[in-house]
C-alpha positions as CSV (number, residue, x, y, z in Angstrom):
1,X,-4.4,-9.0,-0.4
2,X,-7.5,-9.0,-3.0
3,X,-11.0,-7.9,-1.6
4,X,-13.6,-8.7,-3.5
5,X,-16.6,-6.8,-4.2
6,X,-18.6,-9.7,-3.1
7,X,-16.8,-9.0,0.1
8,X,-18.2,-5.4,0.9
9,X,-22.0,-6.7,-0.2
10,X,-23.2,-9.8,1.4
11,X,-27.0,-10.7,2.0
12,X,-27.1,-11.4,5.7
13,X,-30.0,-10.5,8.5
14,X,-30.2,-7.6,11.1
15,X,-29.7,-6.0,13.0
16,X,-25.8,-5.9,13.2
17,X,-22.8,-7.1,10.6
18,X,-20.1,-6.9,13.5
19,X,-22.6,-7.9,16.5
20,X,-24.8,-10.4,14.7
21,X,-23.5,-11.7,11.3
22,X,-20.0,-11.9,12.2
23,X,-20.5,-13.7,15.6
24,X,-22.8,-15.9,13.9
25,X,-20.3,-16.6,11.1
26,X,-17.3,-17.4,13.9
27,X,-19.7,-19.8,15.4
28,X,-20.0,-21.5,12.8
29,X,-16.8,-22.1,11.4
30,X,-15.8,-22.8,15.3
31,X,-18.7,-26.1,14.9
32,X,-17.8,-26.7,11.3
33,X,-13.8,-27.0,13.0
34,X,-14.7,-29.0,15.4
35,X,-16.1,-31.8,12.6
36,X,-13.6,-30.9,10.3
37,X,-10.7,-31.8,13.0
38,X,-13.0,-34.9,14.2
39,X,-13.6,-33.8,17.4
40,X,-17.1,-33.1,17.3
41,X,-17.9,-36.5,18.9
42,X,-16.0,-36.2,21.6
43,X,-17.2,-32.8,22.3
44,X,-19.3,-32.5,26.0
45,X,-20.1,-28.7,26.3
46,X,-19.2,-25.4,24.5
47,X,-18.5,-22.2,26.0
48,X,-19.0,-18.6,24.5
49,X,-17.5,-15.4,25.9
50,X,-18.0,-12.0,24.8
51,X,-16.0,-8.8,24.5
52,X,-15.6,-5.5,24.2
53,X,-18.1,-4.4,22.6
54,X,-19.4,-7.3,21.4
55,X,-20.4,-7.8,25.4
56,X,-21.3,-4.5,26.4
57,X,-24.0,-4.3,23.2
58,X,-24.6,-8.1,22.6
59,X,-27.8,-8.0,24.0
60,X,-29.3,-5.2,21.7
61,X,-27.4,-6.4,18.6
62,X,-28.9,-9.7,19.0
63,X,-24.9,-10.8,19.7
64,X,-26.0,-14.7,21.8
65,X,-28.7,-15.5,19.4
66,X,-26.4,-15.6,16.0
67,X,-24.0,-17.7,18.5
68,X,-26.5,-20.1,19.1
69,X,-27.5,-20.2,15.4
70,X,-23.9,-20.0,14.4
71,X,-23.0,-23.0,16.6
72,X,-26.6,-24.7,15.0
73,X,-24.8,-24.5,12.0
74,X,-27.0,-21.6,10.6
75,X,-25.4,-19.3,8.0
76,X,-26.1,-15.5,8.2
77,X,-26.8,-15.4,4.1
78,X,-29.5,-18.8,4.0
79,X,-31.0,-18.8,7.6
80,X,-35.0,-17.6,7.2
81,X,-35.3,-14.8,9.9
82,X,-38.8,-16.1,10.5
83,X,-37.1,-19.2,11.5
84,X,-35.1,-17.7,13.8
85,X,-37.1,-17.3,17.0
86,X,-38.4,-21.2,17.1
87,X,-34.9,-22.3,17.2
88,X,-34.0,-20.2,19.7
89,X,-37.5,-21.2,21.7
90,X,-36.3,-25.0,21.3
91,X,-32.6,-24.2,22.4
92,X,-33.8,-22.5,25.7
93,X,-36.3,-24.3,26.4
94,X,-34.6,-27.9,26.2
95,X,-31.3,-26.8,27.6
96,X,-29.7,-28.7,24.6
97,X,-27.8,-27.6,21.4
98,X,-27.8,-29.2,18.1
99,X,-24.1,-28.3,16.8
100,X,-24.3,-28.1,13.2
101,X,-27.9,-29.4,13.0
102,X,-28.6,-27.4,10.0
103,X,-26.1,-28.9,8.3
104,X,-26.2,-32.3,8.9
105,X,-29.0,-33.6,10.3
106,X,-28.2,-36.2,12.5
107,X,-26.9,-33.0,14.7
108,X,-24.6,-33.9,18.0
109,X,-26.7,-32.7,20.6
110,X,-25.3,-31.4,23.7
111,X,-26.7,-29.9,27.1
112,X,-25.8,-25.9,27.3
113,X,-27.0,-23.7,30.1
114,X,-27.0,-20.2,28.2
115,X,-26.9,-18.1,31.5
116,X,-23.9,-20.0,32.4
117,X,-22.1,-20.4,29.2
118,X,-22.6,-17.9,26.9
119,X,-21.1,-14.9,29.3
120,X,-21.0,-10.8,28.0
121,X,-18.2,-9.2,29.6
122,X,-19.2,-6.3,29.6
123,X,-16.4,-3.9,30.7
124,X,-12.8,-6.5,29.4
125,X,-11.6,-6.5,25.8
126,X,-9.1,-8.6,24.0
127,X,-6.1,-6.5,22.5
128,X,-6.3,-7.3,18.7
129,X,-10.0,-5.4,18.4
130,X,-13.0,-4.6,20.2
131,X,-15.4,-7.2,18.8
132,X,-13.5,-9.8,20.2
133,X,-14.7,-13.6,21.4
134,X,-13.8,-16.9,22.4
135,X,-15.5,-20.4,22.0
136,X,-14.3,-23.3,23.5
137,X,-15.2,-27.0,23.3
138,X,-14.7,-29.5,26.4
139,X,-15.1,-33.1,26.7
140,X,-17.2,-35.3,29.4
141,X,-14.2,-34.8,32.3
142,X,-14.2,-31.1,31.0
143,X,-11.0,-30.9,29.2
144,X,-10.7,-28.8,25.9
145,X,-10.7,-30.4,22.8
146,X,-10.7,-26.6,20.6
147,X,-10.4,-23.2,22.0
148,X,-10.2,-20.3,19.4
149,X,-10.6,-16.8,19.4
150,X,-12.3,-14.6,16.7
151,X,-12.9,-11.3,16.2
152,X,-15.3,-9.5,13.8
153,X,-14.1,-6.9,12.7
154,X,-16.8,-4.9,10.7
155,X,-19.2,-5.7,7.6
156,X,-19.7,-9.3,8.7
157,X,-15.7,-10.1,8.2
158,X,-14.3,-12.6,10.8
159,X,-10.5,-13.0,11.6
160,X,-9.1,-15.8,14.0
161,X,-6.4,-15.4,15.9
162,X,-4.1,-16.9,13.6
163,X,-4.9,-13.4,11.5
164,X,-4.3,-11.3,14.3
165,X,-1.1,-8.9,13.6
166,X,-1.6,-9.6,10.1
167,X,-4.5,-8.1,7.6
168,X,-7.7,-7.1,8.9
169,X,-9.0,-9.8,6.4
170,X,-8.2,-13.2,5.9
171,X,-5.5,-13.1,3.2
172,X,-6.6,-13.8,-0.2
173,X,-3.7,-13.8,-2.9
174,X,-5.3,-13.9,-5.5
175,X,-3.6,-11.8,-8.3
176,X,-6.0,-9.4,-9.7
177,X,-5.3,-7.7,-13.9
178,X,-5.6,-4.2,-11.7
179,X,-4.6,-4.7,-8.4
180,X,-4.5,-0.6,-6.1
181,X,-4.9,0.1,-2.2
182,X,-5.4,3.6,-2.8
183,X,-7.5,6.1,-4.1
184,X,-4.7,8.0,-5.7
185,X,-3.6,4.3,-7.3
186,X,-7.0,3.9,-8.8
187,X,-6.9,6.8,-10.3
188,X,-3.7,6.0,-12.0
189,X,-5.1,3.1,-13.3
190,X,-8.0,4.5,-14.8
191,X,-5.4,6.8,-16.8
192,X,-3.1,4.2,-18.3
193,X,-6.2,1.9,-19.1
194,X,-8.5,4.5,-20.1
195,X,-11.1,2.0,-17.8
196,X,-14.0,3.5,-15.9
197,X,-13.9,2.3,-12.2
198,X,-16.7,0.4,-12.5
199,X,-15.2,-1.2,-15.6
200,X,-11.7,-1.5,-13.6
201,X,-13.1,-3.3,-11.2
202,X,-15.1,-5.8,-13.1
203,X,-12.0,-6.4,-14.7
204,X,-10.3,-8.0,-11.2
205,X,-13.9,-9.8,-10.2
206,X,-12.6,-11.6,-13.5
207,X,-10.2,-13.4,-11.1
208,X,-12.9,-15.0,-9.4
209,X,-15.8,-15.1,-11.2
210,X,-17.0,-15.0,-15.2
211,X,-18.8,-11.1,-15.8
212,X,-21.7,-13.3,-15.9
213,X,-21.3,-14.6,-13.1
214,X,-20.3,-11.1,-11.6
215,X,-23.3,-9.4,-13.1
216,X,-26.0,-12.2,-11.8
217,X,-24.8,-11.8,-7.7
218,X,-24.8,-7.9,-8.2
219,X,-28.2,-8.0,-9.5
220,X,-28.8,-10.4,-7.0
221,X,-27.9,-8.2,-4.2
222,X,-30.0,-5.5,-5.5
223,X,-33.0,-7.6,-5.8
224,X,-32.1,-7.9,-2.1
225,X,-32.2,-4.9,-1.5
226,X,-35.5,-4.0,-3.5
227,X,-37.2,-6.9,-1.3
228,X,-35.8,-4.9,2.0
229,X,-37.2,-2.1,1.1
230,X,-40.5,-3.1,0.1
231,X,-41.0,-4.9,3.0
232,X,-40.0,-2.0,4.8
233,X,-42.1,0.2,3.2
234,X,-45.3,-2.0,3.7
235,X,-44.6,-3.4,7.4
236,X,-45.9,-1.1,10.5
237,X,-45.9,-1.8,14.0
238,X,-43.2,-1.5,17.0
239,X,-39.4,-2.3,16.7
240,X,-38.5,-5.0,18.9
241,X,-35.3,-4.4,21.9
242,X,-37.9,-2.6,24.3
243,X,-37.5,1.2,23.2
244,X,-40.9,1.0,21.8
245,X,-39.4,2.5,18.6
246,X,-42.1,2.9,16.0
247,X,-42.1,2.3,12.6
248,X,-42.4,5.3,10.1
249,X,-41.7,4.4,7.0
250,X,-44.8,2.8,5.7
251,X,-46.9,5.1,7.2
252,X,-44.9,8.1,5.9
253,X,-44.7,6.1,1.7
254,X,-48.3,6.4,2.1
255,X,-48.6,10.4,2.7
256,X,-45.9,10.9,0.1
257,X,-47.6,8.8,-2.4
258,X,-51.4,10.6,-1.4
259,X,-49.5,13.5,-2.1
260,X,-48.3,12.1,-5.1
261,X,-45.7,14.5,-7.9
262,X,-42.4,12.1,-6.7
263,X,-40.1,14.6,-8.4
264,X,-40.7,17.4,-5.9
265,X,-40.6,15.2,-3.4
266,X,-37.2,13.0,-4.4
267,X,-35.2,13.5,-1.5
268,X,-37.7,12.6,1.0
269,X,-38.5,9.6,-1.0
270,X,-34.2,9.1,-0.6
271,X,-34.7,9.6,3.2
272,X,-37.9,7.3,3.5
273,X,-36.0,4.2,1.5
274,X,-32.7,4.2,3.5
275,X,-35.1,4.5,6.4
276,X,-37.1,1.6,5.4
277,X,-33.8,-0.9,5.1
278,X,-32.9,0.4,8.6
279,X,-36.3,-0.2,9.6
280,X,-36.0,-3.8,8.7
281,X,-32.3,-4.4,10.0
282,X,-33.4,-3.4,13.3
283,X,-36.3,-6.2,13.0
284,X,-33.7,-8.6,12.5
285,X,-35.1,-9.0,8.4
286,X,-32.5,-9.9,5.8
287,X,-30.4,-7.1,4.7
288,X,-27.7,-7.1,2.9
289,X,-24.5,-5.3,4.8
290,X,-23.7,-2.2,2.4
291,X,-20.6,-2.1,4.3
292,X,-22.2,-2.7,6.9
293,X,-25.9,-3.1,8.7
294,X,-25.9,-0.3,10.5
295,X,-25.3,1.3,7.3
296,X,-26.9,-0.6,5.0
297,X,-29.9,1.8,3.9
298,X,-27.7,4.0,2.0
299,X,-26.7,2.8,-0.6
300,X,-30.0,0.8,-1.4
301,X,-31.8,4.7,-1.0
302,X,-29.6,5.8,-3.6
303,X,-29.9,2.9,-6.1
304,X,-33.7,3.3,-5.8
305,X,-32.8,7.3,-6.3
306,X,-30.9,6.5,-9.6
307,X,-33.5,3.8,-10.7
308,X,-36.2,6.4,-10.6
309,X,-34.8,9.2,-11.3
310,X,-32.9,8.8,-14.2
311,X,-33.6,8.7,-17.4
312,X,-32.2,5.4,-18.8
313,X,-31.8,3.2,-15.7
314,X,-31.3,-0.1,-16.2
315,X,-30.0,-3.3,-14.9
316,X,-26.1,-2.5,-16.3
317,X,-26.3,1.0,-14.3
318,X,-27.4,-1.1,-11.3
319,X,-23.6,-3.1,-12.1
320,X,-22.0,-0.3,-12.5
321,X,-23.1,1.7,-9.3
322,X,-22.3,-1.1,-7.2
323,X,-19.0,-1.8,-9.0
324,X,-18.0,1.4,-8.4
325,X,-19.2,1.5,-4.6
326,X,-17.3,-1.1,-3.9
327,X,-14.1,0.5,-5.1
328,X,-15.0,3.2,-2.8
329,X,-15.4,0.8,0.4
330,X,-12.2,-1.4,0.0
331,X,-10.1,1.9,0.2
332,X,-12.2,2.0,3.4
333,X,-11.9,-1.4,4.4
334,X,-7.7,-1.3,3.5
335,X,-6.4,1.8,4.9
336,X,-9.0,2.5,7.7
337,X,-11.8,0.5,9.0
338,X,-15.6,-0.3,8.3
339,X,-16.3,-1.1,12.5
340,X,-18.2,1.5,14.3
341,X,-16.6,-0.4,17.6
342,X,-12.8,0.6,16.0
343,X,-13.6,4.1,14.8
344,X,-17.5,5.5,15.3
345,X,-20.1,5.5,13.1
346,X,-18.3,7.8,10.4
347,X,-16.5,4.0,9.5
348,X,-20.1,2.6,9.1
349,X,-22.5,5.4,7.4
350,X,-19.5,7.8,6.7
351,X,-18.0,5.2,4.5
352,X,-21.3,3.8,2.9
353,X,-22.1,7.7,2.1
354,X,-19.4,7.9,0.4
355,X,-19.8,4.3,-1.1
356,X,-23.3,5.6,-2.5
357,X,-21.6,9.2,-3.9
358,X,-19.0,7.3,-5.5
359,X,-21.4,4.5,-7.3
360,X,-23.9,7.6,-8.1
361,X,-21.1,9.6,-9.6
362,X,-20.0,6.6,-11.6
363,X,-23.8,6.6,-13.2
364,X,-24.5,9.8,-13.7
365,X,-21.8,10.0,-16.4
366,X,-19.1,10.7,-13.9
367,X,-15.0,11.1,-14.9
368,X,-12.7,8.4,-12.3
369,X,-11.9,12.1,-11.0
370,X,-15.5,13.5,-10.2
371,X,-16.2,9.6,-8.6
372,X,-13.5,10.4,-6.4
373,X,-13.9,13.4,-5.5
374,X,-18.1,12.3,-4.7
375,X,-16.4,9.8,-2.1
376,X,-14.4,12.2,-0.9
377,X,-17.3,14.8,-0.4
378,X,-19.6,11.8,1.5
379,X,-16.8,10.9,4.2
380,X,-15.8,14.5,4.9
381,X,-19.1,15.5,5.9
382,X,-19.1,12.3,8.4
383,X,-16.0,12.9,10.0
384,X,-16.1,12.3,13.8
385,X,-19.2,11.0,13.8
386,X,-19.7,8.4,16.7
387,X,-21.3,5.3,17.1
388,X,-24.0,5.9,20.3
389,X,-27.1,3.4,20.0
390,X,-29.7,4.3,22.5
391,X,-29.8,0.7,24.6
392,X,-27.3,-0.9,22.5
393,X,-30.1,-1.1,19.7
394,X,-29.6,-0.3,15.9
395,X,-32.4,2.1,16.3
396,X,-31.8,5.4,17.6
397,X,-29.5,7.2,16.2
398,X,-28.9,4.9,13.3
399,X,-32.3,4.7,11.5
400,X,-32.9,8.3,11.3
401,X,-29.1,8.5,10.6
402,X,-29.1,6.6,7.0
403,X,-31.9,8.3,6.1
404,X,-29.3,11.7,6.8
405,X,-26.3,10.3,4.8
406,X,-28.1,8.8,2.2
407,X,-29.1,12.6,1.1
408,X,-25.9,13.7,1.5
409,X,-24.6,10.8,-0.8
410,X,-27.2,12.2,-3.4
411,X,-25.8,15.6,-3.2
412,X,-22.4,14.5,-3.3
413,X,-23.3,13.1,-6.5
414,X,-24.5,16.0,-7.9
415,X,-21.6,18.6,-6.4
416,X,-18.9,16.9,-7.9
417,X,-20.4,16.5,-11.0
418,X,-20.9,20.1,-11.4
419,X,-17.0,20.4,-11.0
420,X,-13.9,18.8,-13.2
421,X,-13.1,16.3,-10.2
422,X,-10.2,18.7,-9.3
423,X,-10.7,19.4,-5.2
424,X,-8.1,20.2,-2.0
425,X,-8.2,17.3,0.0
426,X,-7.7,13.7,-1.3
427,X,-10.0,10.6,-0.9
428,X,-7.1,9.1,1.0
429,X,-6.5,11.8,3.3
430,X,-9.7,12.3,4.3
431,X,-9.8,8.2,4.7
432,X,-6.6,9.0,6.8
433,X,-8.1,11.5,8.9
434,X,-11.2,9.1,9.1
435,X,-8.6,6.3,10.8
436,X,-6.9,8.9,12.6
437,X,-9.8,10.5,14.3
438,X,-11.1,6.5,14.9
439,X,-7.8,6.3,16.9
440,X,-8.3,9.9,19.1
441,X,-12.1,8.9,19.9
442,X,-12.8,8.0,23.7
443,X,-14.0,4.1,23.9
444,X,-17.3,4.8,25.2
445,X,-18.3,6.6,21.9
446,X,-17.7,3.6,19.6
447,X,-20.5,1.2,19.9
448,X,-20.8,0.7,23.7
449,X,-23.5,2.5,24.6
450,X,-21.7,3.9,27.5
451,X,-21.7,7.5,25.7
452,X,-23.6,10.3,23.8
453,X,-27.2,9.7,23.2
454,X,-26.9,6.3,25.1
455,X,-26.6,8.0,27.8
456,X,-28.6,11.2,27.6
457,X,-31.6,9.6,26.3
458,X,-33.0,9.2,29.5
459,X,-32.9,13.4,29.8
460,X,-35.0,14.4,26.9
């Protein structure tokens, strides 16, 4: 199965990849089935159910809102988040859905009661993953016409059910010039081609796209990312889900630039930019999922770090860190996961920390080894680290939390370039021991708010 890099960055809107860009996605291509199978006439009614996870957090991840818009025919990458509230004002207020409006037009309306058909079960799961649901379509005497279930199972990536027992993506055969599932593969590869990683891995987007073509969406995403953060840096006010959670980072860019010296001051400026991007996720902004939302300030903290910072920086560095980065997070995505709901947090900002140490390394003048061992030295140091969001909102811990890793990818960066890339444990061990300790973690500490901080909040 090929992954593309294209695959671990994708421009989407907060504040969840698995709770709102996934289920938004699954909608969609449930609506864009039912045309596609010409049954969309016929169809009455839908139905939405939620679970696991998705049900016991939907609410605070914004879960039956990308639903609706999913099943409007919205897509996660062109929907305008201002937009987004309107629509949903329309579709409450009428009783009616539009299913695939935004596509075409003349949209099939139907009635739908949301209280009574879009139902969050809050403590039932379906066996294949935790962010499981099922849509269902019914004609006038009620009887189904389409019933499918979906699961999303981290970083915006949807399987059906057809999938299920298979790959945790849908398959993708496409053959690729350099084709490794493993750290300890890739670093054979760069060996016998004498390749970079970043250059390895332009070398298989070849197999979908021209370099130009790869070059344009990277810089793309980063422009992206640039936007998020500015906004984030200039917006103030109170984060919406009812915490009252206040925005820092604009006010915080405007002591640090008062103060003024950036250099002695770099890593706070690395904490306030990751910081920013969560800042925005949690306002439901565009983003784009760096492997994820919940992650997705990292990596963007320490692209900002290397454009500023070093000497030289340009656009082809940009390539290259992301390139590299994404190396780093299909390892992830193959032999562990990228869900906080499967395995805590350390799958979300453990694997985008080492994402960001890897595409750092790679820039800084890095060896294959020293990248390696930069990944390596981001995950290790996120081990065990659970997914608890106060409320079931991508707010407390997790905004705070990316500005945390995003430092620790930066010094990553810098430790394993001070050695020769030779180190004990393995990228794929600790990935390994990532998936393993996943597995050992009690439920309530993977993204349902039923543990940790979610619970003790109330205390402090």
């Amino acid at each position: 199965m090929a992954i593309s890099v294209f695959d671990m960055f994708s421009i989407g809107i907060g504040p969840s990849s698995s709770h709102t860009v996934g289920p938004m996605r699954a909608a969609r291509m449930f609506a864009r089935r039912l045309k596609s199978q010409g049954v969309l006439a016929q169809t009455a009614s839908v139905r939405a159910e939620l679970f696991g996870s998705l049900g016991a957090t939907g609410h605070g991840h914004g879960t039956p809102k990308a639903v609706l818009l999913g099943l409007e025919g919205f897509s996660p990458r062109t929907v305008d988040p201002e937009g987004v509230e309107p629509v949903l004002e329309r579709v409450r207020a009428t009783r009616r859905l539009r299913l695939l409006g935004a596509e075409l037009g003349d949209a099939h309306e139907i009635a739908f009661d949301e209280a009574a058909q879009l139902v969050l079960h809050r403590r039932k799961s379906l066996p294949y993953h935790a962010n499981g649901m099922t849509l269902g379509a019914y004609d006038a005497e009620g009887a189904p016409v389409l019933e499918k279930t979906y699961y999303s199972v981290g970083g915006g990536f949807v399987v059906d059910e057809d999938a299920v027992g298979a790959d945790r993506v849908k398959p993708d055969d496409t053959v690729l010039r350099h084709p490794f599932r493993t750290g300890d593969e890739l670093l054979r590869l760069t060996r016998e081609t004498g390749l970079s990683v970043s250059a390895l891995m332009l070398e298989n987007e070849k197999a979908w796209r021209t370099e130009a073509e790869v070059r344009a969406g990277l810089l793309e995403i980063w422009d992206v990312m640039r936007a998020c953060v500015a906004r984030g840096l200039k917006t103030e006010g109170i984060l919406p889900g009812g915490l009252k959670v206040r925005r820092r980072a604009a006010h915080t860019a405007k002591v640090l630039r008062a103060e003024g010296d950036r250099a002695s001051h770099a890593m706070e400026w690395v904490t306030l930019w990751a910081m920013a991007v969560n800042e925005e996720n949690a306002a439901g902004g565009r983003v784009v999922t760096a492997p994820t939302n919940g992650a997705a300030g990292i990596i963007p903290a320490a692209l900002h770090h290397y454009a500023a910072a070093v000497p030289g920086a340009d656009d082809d560095g940009v390539v290259r860190f992301l390139l590299a980065a994404g190396a780093v997070g299909m390892l992830f995505k193959e032999n562990a996961s990228i869900s906080g709901a499967e395995v805590g947090c350390q799958g979300e900002v453990g694997s985008a920390c080492a994402m960001a140490a890897g595409g750092l390394a790679e820039v800084l003048g890095g060896t294959p080894e020293q990248v390696e061992n930069a990944a390596e030295i981001g995950i290790e140091h996120n081990l065990g680290l659970t997914c608890d969001p106060v409320g079931g909102l991508v707010q407390i811990p997790c905004i705070e939390r990316n500005g945390m890793a995003a430092v620790k990818a930066v010094t990553a960066a810098r430790m394993a370039l001070r050695g020769d890339g030779r180190h004990h444990v393995s990228l794929d061990k600790a990935i390994k021991t990532m998936k393993e300790t996943g597995a050992d973690m009690k439920t309530k500490y993977k993204e349902t708010a039923r543990g940790g901080l979610a619970v003790n909040i109330i205390e402090c």
